[in-house]
C-alpha positions, 0 to 999 in steps of 0.5 A: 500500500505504502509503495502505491501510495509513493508511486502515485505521488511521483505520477502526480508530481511529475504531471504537475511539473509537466503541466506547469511548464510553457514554451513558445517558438519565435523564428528570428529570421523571420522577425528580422527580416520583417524589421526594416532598420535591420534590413538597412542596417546590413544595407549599410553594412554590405555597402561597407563592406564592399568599399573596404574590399575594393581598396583592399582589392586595389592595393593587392593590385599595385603589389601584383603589378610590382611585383610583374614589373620586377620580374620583367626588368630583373634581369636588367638590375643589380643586386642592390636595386633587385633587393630594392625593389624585392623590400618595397613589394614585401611592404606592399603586399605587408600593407595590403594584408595589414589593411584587410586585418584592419577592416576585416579581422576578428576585432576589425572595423567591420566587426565593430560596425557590425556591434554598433549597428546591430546590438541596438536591433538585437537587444530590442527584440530580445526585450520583445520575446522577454516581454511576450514570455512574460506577458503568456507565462512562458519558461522557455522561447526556442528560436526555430531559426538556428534550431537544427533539432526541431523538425516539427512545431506546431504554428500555434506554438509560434510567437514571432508575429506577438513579437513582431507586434510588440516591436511596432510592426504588426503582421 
């Protein structure tokens, strides 16, 4: 009777826990996407981007056409014109991977750009998912977007329009 009574009480704790627990999904891209100063924000970003790979692209250029140059009038020069010019192309090409590092290295200019533009976007919709859980009771809100374990939610269980509107654009 004793062991009944304990099983009983497990069964009756476990469905309590259960039941006590929400969750929603959000797919963030989806919110993203429908967030217009995100869109322009990675406008911004790609025409950045593009202008500091070009100039890159440029620089790695006059080094090639150094370095062309060189072959082609080495036989002409002594050894200490040769070693020269060998030490100006060696700091052009320095330069063209130094500037690449500056615009697009892991602490670059690009990777700040990046913060600075987007961190603002980011932290909005993170207190907008935390104002929805909030407000329905949710434990837990699973992005679907970056979720490669989930292959089937139910759409009721989708929170990304509540999110969307709790951000002023409304779906």
């Amino acid at each position: 009777m004793k062991k009944i009574f304990l099983a009983l009480f497990m069964v009756l704790m476990a469905a309590g826990v259960v039941s006590a627990q929400k969750f929603a999904l959000v797919d963030m891209e989806y919110i993203l996407k429908n967030v217009p100063s995100y869109e322009m924000a990675n406008e911004q970003l790609n025409q950045i981007s593009q202008r500091w790979e070009k100039e890159v692209n440029e620089l790695a250029k006059e080094a090639e056409t150094m370095y062309k140059n060189y072959q082609g009038d080495m036989v002409f020069l002594t050894d200490e014109q040769k070693k020269k010019r060998e030490e100006e192309i060696v700091a052009k090409e320095k330069e063209v991977t130094d500037l690449r590092y500056k615009y697009f290295g892991p602490e670059g200019e690009l990777y700040k750009k990046r913060q600075s533009l987007m961190k603002p976007i980011q932290e909005d919709v993170y207190n907008a998912v935390k104002a929805v859980a909030e407000e329905k009771g949710y434990q837990t809100i699973f992005d679907r977007a970056s979720s490669q374990s989930i292959v089937f939610a139910s759409p009721r269980i989708d929170v990304s329009n509540e999110v969307l509107a709790k951000l002023g654009y409304s779906k």
